[in-house]
C-alpha positions in Angstrom: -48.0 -24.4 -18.7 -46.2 -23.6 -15.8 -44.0 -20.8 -15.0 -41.2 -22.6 -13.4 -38.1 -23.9 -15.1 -36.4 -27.2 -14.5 -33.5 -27.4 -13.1 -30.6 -26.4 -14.8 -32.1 -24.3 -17.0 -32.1 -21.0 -15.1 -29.3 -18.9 -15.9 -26.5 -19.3 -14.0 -25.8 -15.7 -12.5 -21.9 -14.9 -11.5 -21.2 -15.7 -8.1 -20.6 -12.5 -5.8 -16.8 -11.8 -5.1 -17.3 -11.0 -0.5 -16.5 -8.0 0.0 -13.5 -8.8 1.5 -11.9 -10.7 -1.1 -12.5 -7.5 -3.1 -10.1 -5.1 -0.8 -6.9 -4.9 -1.9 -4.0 -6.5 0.1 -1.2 -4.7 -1.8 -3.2 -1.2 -1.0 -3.7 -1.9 2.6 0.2 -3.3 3.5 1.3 -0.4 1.6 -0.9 2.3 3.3 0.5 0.4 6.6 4.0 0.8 5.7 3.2 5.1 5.0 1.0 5.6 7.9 4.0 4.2 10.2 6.8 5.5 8.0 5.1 9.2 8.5 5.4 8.6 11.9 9.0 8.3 11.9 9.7 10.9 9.1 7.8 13.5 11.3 10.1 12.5 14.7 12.8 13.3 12.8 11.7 17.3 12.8 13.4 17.6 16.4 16.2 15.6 15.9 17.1 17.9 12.6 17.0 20.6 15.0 18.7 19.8 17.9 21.2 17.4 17.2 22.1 18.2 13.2 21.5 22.0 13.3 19.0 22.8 10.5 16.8 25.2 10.5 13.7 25.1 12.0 11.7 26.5 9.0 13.4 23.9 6.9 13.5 21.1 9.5 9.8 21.6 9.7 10.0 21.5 5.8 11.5 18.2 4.8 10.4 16.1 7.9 7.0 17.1 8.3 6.3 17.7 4.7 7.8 14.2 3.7 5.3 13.5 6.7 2.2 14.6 5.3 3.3 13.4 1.7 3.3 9.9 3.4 -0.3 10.3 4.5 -1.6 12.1 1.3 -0.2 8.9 -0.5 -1.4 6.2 1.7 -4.9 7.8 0.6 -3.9 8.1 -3.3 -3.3 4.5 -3.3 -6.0 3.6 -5.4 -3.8 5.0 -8.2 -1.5 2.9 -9.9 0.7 5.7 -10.1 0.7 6.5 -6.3 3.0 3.1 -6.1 5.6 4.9 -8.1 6.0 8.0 -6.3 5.9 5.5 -3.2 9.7 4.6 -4.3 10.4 8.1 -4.7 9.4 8.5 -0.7 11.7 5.8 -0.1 14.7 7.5 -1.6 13.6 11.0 0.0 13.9 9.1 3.7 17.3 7.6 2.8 18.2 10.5 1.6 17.3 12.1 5.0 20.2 9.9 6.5 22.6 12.7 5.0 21.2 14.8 7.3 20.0 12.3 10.1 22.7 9.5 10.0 19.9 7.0 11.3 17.6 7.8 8.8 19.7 5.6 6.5 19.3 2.6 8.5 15.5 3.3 8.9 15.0 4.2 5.7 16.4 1.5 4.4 14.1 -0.2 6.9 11.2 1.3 5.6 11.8 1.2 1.6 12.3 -3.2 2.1 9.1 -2.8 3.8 7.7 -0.8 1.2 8.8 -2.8 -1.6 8.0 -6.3 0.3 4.3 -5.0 0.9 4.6 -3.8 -3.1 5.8 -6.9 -4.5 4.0 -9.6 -2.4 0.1 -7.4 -2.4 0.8 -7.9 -6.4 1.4 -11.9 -5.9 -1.8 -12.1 -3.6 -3.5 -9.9 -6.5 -2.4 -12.3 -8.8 -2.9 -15.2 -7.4 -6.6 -14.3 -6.1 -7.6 -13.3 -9.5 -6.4 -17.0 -10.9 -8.0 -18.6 -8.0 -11.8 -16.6 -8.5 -11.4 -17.1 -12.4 -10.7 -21.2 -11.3 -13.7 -21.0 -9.5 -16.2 -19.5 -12.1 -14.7 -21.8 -14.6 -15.8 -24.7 -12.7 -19.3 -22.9 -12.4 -18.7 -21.2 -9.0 -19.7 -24.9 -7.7 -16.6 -25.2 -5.9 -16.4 -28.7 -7.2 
């Protein structure tokens, strides 16, 4: 008796997913979208200030602290429910543009770029998932 098997009758183990097909696209756009949108929600600290009058204590308040949200949520992504608040962001910098008339236009900037890198990260989602469960149908042979 030997102790090898014939071929074919090994069991077939699930091919690994590479790394890199395992990030999330719809995590990473949207972190993209925060990290810059923080940037311009912070710049608009000064311009509160000077140009519309507010308060420093709560200029430094609403732009830096819908700052800072930005970045804590780019990190919370991993959280389904981090996308909702996400929209909530969006309307807090529109809302800004009652303050900051070109927040409005940037917001609105920023919340189709939010809901762009939403909506298409869940089609590539989809769509990879169909495409890997293709795959091990057809025995991970790719043929």
């Amino acid at each position: 008796m030997s102790d090898a098997t014939a071929p074919g009758d090994e069991a077939r183990t699930p091919p690994q997913v590479p790394r890199a097909a395992q990030r999330s696209p719809r995590r990473g756009m949207c972190a993209a979208v925060l990290s810059l949108e923080s940037i311009a929600l912070a710049l608009t600290t000064p311009v509160m200030v000077t140009l519309s009058d507010v308060p420093l204590g709560t200029a430094l308040a609403v732009g830096l602290g819908l700052a800072l949200v930005c970045i804590l949520l780019a990190g919370a992504l991993r959280a389904e429910w981090a996308y909702g608040v996400g929209y909530v962001v969006q309307a807090g910098a529109l809302a800004l543009g009652l303050v900051v008339p070109a927040m409005f236009f940037l917001g609105a900037v920023f919340a189709a770029l939010w809901t762009a890198a939403d909506l298409l990260g869940r089609k590539i989602e989809r769509e990879r998932a169909a495409a890997w469960a293709a795959y091990e149908a057809r025995g991970g042979d790719g043929a």
